[in-house]
C-alpha positions as CSV (number, residue, x, y, z in Angstrom):
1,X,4.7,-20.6,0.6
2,X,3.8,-17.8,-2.2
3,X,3.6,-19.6,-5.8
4,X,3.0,-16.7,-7.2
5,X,4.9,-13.0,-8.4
6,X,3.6,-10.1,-9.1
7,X,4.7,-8.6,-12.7
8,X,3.1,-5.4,-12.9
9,X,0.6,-3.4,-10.3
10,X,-1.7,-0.5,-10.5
11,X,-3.2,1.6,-8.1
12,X,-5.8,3.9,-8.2
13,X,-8.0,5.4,-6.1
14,X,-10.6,3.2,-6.1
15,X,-8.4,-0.6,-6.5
16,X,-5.2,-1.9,-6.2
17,X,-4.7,-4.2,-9.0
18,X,-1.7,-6.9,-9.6
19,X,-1.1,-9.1,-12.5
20,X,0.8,-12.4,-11.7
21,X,3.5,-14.5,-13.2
22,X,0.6,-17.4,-13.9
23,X,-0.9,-14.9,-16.2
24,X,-3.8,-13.9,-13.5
25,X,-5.2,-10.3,-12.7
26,X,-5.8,-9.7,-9.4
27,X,-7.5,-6.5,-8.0
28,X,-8.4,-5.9,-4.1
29,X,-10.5,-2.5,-2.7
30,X,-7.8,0.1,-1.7
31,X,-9.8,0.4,1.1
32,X,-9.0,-2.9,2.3
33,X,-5.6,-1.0,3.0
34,X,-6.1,2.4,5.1
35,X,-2.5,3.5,4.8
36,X,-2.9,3.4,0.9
37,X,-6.5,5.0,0.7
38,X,-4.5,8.0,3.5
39,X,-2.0,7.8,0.9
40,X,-1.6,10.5,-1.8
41,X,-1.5,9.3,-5.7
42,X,1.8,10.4,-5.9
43,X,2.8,8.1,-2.4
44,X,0.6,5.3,-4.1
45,X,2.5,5.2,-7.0
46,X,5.8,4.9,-5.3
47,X,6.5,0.9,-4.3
48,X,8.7,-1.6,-5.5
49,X,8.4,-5.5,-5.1
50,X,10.1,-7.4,-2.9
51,X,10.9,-10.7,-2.0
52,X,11.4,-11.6,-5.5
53,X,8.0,-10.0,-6.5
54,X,6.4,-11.8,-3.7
55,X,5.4,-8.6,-1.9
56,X,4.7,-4.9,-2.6
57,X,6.6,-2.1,-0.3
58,X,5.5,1.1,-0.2
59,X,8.7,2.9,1.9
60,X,6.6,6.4,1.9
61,X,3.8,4.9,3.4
62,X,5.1,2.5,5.8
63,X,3.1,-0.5,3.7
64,X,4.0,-3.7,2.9
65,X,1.2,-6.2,1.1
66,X,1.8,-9.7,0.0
67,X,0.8,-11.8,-2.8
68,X,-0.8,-14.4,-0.8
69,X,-2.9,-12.2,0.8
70,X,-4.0,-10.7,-2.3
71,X,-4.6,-14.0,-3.7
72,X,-6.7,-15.4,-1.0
73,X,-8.5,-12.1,-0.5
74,X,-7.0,-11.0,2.6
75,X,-7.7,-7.0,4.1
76,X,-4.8,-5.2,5.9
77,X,-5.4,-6.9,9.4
78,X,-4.0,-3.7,10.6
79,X,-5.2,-2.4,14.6
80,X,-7.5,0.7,14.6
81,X,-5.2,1.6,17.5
82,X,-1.4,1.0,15.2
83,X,-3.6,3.0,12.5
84,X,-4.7,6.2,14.4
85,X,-1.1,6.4,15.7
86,X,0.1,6.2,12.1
87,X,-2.1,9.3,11.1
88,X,-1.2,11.1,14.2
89,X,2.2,10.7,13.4
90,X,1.7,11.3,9.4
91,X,-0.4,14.6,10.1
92,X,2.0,15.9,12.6
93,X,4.9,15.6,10.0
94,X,2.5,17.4,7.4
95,X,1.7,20.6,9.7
96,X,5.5,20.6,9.5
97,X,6.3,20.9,6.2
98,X,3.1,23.1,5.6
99,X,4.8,25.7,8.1
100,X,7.9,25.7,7.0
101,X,6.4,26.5,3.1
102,X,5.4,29.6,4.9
103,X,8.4,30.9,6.3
């Protein structure tokens, strides 16, 4: 059971940092999360808490992170196989919209 909210986050491109209700600053590697560190800034920046600030959700990306697992230091646990799909999938969608900017 998560004690613990998240008030505020920041993400860069470098560290994806969270500071709790109990007053604690937390701050994980991005590249403990592949879909973030695939992620544009601009995709980055748009989550919102859920769960009652017990987890982050970012819809763009398909990512969802909670506070335990920030807490106790926990990396996506994410298969190499569920990832690759992901980017295949992502990177077909972008050749999309980059053709249609060209018509």
């Amino acid at each position: 059971m998560c004690m613990w909210n998240v008030t505020t986050l920041t993400v860069t491109d470098e560290l994806l940092t969270a500071e709790l209700s109990d007053g604690r600053t937390i701050s994980a590697p991005l590249s403990w999360y592949p879909r973030l560190c695939h992620g544009t800034a601009e995709e980055r920046e748009d989550w919102r808490l859920i769960g009652g600030g017990r987890g982050i959700h970012w819809q763009q990306l398909d990512e969802d992170i909670s506070v335990d697992n920030l807490v106790f230091g926990r990396p996506s646990t994410e298969s190499q196989t569920s990832l690759k799909r992901w980017l295949e999938i992502r990177n077909k969608g972008q050749n999309i919209i980059s053709d249609r900017s060209r018509d």
